[in-house]
C-alpha atoms as one frame of an Amber mdcrd trajectory, in Angstrom:
protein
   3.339  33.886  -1.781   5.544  33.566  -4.574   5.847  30.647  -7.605   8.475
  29.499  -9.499   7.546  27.737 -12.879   8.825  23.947 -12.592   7.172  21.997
 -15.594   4.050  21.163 -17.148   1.478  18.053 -17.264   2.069  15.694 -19.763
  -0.410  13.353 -18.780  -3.463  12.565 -15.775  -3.443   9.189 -14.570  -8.337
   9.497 -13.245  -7.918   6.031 -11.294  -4.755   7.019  -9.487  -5.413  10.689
  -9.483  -1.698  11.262 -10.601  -0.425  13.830 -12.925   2.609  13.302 -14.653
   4.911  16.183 -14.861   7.079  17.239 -16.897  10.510  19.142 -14.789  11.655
  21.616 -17.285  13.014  24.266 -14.409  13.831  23.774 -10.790  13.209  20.608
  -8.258  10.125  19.916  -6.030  10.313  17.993  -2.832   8.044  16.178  -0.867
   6.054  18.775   1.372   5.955  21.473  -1.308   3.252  22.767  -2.817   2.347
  22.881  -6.105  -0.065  25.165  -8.488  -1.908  23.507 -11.431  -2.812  26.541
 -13.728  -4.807  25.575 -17.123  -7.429  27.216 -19.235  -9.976  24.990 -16.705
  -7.524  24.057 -14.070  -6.994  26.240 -10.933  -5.807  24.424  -7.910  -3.187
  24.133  -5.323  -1.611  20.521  -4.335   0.172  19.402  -1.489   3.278  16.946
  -2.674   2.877  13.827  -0.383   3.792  11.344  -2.637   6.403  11.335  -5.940
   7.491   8.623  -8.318  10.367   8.482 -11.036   9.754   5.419 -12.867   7.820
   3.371 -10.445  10.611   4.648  -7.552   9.312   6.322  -4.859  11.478   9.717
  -4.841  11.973  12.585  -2.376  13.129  15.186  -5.115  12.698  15.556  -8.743
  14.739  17.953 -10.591  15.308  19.765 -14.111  14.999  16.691 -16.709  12.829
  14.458 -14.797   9.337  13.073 -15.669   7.792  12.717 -12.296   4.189  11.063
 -11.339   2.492  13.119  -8.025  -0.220  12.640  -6.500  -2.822  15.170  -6.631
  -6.008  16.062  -5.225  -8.020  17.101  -8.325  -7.593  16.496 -11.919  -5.304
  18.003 -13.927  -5.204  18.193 -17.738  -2.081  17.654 -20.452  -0.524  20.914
 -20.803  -1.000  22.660 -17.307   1.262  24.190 -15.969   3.000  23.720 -12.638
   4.537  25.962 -10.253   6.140  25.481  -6.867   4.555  27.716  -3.942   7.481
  29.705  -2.248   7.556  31.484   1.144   9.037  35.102   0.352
């Protein structure tokens, strides 16, 4: 599998379990999957749920500052890539 840099964490939301991320390359959908890489974060997240500004979205792109739910925590300045199929 392949990843394509998209952004980075700018914050982690404990009680919702949502990171907010930073889009500086790229778009994610819903159904992707994303990678959360940090000096002690190392874990793979399915996108089932993504909001721009309290608006429930089905794509972010370059620019946005998107909130995802993820499945473990995350810490401010992880970065994120998008799992591609080669």
């Amino acid at each position: 599998m392949k990843e394509e840099k998209i952004g980075f964490v700018s914050n982690y939301y404990s009680k919702i379990s949502v990171a907010a991320v930073e889009m500086t390359d790229g778009t994610v959908s819903l159904g992707d999957t994303l990678h959360f890489l940090g000096h002690t974060t190392n874990f793979e997240s399915k996108v089932d749920s993504m909001q721009i500004q309290h608006k429930f979205v089905k794509e972010a792109k370059k620019g946005d500052s998107v909130g995802v739910e993820i499945s473990e925590k995350a810490r401010a300045g992880d970065k994120v890539f998008k799992i591609v199929a080669d």
